[in-house]
Structures are given as structure tokens and as C-alpha cells.
C-alpha positions in Angstrom: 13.6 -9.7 -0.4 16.2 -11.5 -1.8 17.1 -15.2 -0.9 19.9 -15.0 2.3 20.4 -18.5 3.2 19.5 -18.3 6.9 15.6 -19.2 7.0 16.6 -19.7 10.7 17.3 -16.6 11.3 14.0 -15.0 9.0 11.9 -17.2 11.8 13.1 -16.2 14.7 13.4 -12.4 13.6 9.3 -12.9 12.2 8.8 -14.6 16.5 10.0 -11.1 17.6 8.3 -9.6 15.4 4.8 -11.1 16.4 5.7 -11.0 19.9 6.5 -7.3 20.2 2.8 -7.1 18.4 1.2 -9.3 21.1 2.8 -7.1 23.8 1.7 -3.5 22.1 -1.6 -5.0 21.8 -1.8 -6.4 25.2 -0.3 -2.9 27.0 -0.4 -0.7 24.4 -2.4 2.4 24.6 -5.1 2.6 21.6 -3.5 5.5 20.1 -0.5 3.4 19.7 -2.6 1.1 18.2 -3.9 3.3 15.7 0.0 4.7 14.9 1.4 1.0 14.2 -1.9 0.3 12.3 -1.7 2.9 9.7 1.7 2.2 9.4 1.0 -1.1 8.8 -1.6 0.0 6.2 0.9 2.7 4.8 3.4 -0.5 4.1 1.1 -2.7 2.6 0.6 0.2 -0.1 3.5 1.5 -0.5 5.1 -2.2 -1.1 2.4 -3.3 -3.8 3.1 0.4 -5.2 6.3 -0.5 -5.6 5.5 -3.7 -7.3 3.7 -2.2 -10.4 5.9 1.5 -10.4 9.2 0.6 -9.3 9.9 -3.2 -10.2 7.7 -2.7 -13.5 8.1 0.8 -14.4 3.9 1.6 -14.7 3.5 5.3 -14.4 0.4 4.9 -12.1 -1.2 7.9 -10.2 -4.5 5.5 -9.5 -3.7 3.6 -6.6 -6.0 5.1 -3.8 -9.0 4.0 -6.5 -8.5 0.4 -6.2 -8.2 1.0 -2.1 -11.2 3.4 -2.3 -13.2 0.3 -4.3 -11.3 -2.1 -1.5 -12.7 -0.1 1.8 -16.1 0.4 0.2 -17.3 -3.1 -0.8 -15.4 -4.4 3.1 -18.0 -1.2 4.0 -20.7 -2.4 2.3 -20.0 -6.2 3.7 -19.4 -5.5 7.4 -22.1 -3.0 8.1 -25.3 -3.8 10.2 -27.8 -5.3 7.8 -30.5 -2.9 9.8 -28.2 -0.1 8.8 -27.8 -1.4 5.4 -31.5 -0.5 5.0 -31.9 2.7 6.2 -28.8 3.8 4.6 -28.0 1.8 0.9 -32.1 0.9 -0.4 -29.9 0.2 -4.1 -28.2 -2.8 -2.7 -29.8 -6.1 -3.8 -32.0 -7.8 -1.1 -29.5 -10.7 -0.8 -26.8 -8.2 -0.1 -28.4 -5.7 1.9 -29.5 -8.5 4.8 -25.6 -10.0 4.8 -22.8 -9.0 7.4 -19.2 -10.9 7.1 -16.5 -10.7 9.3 -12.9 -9.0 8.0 -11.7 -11.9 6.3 -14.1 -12.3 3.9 -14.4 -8.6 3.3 -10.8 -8.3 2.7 -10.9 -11.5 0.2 -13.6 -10.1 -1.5 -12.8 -6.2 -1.6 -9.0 -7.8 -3.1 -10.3 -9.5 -6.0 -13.4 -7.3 -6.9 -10.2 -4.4 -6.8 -8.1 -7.0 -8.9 -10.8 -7.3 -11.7 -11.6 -3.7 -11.5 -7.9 -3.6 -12.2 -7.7 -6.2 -14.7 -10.3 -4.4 -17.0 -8.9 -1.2 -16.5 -5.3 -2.4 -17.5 -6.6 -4.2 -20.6 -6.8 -0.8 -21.8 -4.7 1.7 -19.8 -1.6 -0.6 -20.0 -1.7 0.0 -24.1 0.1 3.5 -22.9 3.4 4.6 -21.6 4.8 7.4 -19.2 2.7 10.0 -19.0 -0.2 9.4 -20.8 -0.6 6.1 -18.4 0.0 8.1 -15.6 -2.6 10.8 -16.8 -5.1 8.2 -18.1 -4.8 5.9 -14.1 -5.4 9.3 -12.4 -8.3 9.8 -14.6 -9.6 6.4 -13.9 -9.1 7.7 -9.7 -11.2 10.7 -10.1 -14.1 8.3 -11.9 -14.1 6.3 -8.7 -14.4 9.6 -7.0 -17.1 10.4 -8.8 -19.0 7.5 -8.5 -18.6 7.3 -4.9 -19.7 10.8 -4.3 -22.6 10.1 -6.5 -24.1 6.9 -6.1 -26.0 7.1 -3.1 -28.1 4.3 -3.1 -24.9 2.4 -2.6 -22.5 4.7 -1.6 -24.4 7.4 0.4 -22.9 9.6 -1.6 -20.8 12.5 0.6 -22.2 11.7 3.8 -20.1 8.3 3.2 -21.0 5.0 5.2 -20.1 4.9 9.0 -20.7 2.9 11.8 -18.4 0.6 10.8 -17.7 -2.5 13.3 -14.1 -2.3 14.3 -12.6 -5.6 13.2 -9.3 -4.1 12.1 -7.1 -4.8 15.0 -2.8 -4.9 14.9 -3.2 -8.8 14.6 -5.0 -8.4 11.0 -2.6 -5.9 10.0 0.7 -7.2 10.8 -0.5 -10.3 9.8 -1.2 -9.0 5.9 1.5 -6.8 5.7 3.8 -9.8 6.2 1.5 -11.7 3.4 2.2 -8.8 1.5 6.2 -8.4 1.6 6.2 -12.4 1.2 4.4 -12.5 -1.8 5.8 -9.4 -3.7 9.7 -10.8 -2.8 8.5 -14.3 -4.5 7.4 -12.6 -7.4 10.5 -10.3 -7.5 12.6 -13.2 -7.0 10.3 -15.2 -9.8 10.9 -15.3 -13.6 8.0 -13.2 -13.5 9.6 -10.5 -11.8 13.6 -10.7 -13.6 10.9 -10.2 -16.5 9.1 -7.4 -15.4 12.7 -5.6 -14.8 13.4 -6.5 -18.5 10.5 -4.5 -19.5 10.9 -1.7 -17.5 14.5 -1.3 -18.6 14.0 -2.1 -22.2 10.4 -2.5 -23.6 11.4 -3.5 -27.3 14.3 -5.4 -26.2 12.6 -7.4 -23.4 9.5 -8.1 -26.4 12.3 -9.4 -29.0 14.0 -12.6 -26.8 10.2 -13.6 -26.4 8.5 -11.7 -22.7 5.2 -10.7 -23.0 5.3 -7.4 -22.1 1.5 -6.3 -22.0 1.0 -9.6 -19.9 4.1 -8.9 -17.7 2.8 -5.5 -17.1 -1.2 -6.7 -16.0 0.4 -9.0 -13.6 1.9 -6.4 -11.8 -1.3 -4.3 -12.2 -3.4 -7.2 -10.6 -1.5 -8.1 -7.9 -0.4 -4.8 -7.0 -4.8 -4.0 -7.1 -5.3 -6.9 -5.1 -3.4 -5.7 -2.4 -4.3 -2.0 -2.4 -8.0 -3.4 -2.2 -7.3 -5.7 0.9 -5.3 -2.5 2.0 -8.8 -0.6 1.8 -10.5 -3.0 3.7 -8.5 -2.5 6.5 -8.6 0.9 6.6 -12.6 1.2 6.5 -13.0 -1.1 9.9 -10.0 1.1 11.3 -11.2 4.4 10.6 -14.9 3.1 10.9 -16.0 5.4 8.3 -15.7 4.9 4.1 -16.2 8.6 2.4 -15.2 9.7 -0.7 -13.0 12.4 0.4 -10.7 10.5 2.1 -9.7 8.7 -1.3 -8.0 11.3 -3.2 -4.7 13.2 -4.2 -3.3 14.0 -0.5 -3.6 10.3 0.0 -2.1 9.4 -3.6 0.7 11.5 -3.7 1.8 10.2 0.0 2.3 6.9 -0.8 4.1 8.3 -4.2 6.4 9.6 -1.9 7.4 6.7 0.4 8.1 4.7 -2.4 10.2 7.0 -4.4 12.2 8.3 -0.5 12.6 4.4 0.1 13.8 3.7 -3.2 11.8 2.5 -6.5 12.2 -1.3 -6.7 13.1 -2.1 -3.1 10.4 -3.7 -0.6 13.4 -3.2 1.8 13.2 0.6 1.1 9.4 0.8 1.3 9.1 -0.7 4.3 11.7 1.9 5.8 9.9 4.9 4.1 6.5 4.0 5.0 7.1 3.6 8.8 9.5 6.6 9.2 6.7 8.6 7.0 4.2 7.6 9.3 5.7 8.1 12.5 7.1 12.1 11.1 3.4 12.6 10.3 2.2 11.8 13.3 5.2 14.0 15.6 4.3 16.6 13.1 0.5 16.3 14.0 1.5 17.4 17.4 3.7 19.7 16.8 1.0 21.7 14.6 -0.9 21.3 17.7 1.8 22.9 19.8 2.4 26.2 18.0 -1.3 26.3 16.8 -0.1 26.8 13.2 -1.8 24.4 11.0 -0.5 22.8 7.5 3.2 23.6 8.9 3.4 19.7 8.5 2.6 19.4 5.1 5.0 22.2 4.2 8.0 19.8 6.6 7.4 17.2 4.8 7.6 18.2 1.1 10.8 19.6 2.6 12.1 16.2 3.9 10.9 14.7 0.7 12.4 18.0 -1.2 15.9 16.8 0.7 15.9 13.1 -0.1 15.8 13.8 -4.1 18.3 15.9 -3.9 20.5 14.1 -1.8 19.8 10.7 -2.6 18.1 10.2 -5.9 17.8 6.8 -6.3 15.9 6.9 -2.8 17.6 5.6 1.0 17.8 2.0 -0.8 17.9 2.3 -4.6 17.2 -1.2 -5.6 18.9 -3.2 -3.0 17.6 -5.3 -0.4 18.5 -6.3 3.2 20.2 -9.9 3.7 21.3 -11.4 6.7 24.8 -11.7 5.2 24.5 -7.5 4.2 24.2 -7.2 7.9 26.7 -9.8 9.0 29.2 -7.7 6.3 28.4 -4.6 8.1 29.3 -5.6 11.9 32.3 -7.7 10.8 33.5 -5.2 8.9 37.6 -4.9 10.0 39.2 -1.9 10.4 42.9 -1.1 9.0 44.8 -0.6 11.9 47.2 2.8 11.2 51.0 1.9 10.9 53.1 4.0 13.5 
């Protein structure tokens, strides 16, 4: 977000912030806890989305493959080592007798999903608009493929459970703030006025000297990084890693908070990803209601369906919220009628 001035104010609103956490995870119910977790999750995604589509322009349909990889190497890390070898004989014997806590899985699972992305960019990157977003959703389904397959490492379909449940509203509010922080400084950065030159003007950004292939892998990376960490989170939520659960449903909903929020704005994805989550879940009980399943899906294209129409450029556009935005809009005076 962009600079405001009042660091003060950013402080005490991140205080609040944290202590409404501490009090939904001190009297919250666990179903609430689940809710603000997946939104949490939701946001971490959609921002770094945002990141690589919106602020850089990369036609990518591949981001649930880097938080597929993420969730299953914080699988692999975090399960019992005695259930490690009953259930994944093709891990090496150093590996298969290790257990980490959630840090190190999500450290890990982020840069193994940020080389992943780094060798897949070297050569997807080389392609533009369609053909990258054809050739990212192709590199998706090889992930699927792999985990489905695999199953000395993988288990293959029956995925890996019994995962200890380290993911807790702490860890996630915690990264998602990590998250915002880092993708504003890089907005904010040189790096990121020169990833909106490239997205705006390729040729033109390349002839006053930006490195537009480099630009563009930097937003590949980082935005892998985070998906990856994002995966690792989700794993010791759900407790389960299979291969079904990384696929186009999952894709396409992230697609859609960033472009309802608005494509370049972490203000806008933040909005879209917690208003998402919170529709999905009234519409999971109204399904349950009315004993009509898929009625939410159908709601929800409709919502999305609405947005476009009525506000292309998404709820934000490219703007951002500052404190002195939201000072402008309660000071705001009012012309007093003559007569």
C-alpha cells in the first residue's frame, strides 16, 4: 500500500488488528477459526496473484501448482516419521526419519516453490498472453500429474493425511501481514514502477534500459514464494495434502478475487478475498438449507458475472487505501443549499 505519512496510525490499526486475533482465538469457536484462516490463506494468494498478474501483467493460470508443491513438501516435513515409513518408502532415509515444526516447513515449501518457479519462468516467461497463460496451466496439470502419480512420495490419490495441526490464526495473520508488507515495498520499489512499465508497454519499458524478462521472474519468484508458504498452511489446516484439492475450482477462485478486487491493488485483494470467503461460506449453508447443492457455485459466478459488468476495472482499480483517502472521505463538506 502506498506511503500515507501516519506510521502512527498503521501501528496502532496492526494492535487492533492482533488483538481482535488474540480474542477470536481465545473465545472463538473452531469453526470461526477455520473461516478467518482460510480467509487468511485466500489473501495471502490472492495478494501475491496480484503481484505477478495485476502489477506485472503475467497471464498465469498456474498458481495453485506452486501451492500444491508448497502444502506437499510442509506434508512431507511435518508428518510422523513412523508414518513417513509406512506411507512414502521413496523418501531418502535422512528425510523419511525428520519431523519440523511450521516454520521451517513454510521456509522450506516457499523457496523449493520459488525455484520450482524460477526454472519454470526461465522458459515460460519467453511467452505472452495467452500462450503464457496456456503454457502455466499446463505446467499445473504436470504437478497434478505427478502428485497423483508418484506414490512413493506422494501416495498418489489416497494423498498424505494425518497431518499435525500446527496451522493456527496466529501463523496465519501473522504471514498474511508479511505478505501485504512485502508486496507494497516492492510495489512501492523501483522494481515495482518497473514492473508497471512493462506491463503497460513491453518495447517501450525495454528501450529506456528495464530488463523486462528479469522484471517479469521477480514477480514470478516472489509471487511462488508466497503461494508455496500459502500451501504450507493450508496442509496443517486441512490436515490432509491430495491431489484433487489442487486444481481448476481452486485456480479459477483466486482468479476471481483478484480481478472483483481490482488487478493491481493489494487494497482490492484483500477486500475481495475476505468478502469471497465469507459469501462462500453463507452460501455453504444455505445449500444446506434448501438441500440443493452447487446453487453456490452458480451465486457466485453471478456476483462475479455482476462486478465485470458493473465495475470493470474491479471494486478498487489500481488504487490503494491511505489514511489521508479516509480522512478525505469523513471531512468531506457539504455545500449548504442557498434559500
Amino acid at each position: 500500500m502506498r506511503r500515507n505519512g501516519h506510521p502512527i496510525l498503521t501501528l496502532i490499526s496492526l494492535a487492533l488488528f492482533f488483538c481482535g486475533i488474540a480474542l477470536l482465538q481465545a473465545y472463538g469457536s473452531s469453526y470461526h477459526h477455520r473461516v478467518v484462516n482460510l480467509m487468511m490463506i485466500y489473501i495471502i494468494l490472492t495478494v501475491s496473484l496480484n503481484l505477478s498478474n495485476g502489477v506485472m501483467g503475467i497471464s498465469s493460470l498456474g498458481q495453485i501448482g506452486f501451492m500444491a508443491i508448497g502444502a506437499y513438501i510442509s506434508a512431507i516435513l511435518t508428518l510422523m516419521p513412523s508414518l513417513k515409513g509406512r506411507w512414502l518408502p521413496g523418501l531418502p532415509h535422512w528425510l523419511s526419519g525428520l519431523q519440523t515444526g511450521l516454520l521451517t516447513a513454510m521456509i522450506v515449501a516457499g523457496l523449493l516453490a520459488a525455484l520450482v518457479a524460477f526454472l519454470v519462468g526461465v522458459v515460460i516467461l519467453r511467452l505472452q498472453g495467452v500462450f503464457a497463460a496456456v503454457a502455466t496451466l499446463g505446467f499445473l496439470i504436470i504437478v497434478k500429474v505427478v502428485a497423483e502419480n508418484w506414490m512413493s512420495v506422494t501416495r498418489g490419490g489416497r494423498g498424505i493425511s494425518a497431518l499435525p495441526p500446527y496451522t493456527n490464526l496466529w501463523w496465519t495473520s501473522a504471514v498474511t501481514v508479511v505478505t501485504i508488507y512485502v508486496v507494497s515495498r516492492i510495489v512501492r520499489s523501483p522494481y515495482g514502477r518497473s514492473m508497471l512499465a512493462v506491463r503497460e508497454h513491453d518495447l517501450a519499458a525495454q528501450s529506456i534500459g528495464i530488463n523486462a524478462p528479469r522484471i517479469r521472474l521477480l514477480a514470478f519468484v516472489v509471487h511462488a514464494f508466497f503461494t508455496g508458504v500459502a500451501g504450507a498452511l493450508w496442509a496443517n489446516l486441512i490436515s490432509v495434502v491430495s491431489p484433487g484439492s489442487f486444481y481448476l475450482w481452486l485456480t479459477l477462485l483466486i482468479i476471481i478475487m483478484m480481478v472483483v478486487g481490482g488487478m493491481g491493488s493489494i487494497t482490492g485483494s484483500v477486500i475481495s478475498a475476505a468478502g469471497f470467503t465469507l459469501l462462500l461460506e453463507l452460501l455453504r449453508g444455505f445449500e444446506s438449507k434448501i438441500a440443493v447443492y452447487g446453487i453456490s457455485y452458480i451465486i457466485f459466478a453471478v456476483v462475479f458475472m455482476l462486478v465485470i459488468i458493473f465495475r470493470p476495472d474491479g471494486l478498487m482499480g489500481d488504487r490503494e487505501f491511505t489514511w489521508k483517502g479516509l480522512r478525505r472521505l469523513f471531512t468531506r463538506k457539504t455545500v449548504p443549499r442557498n434559500g
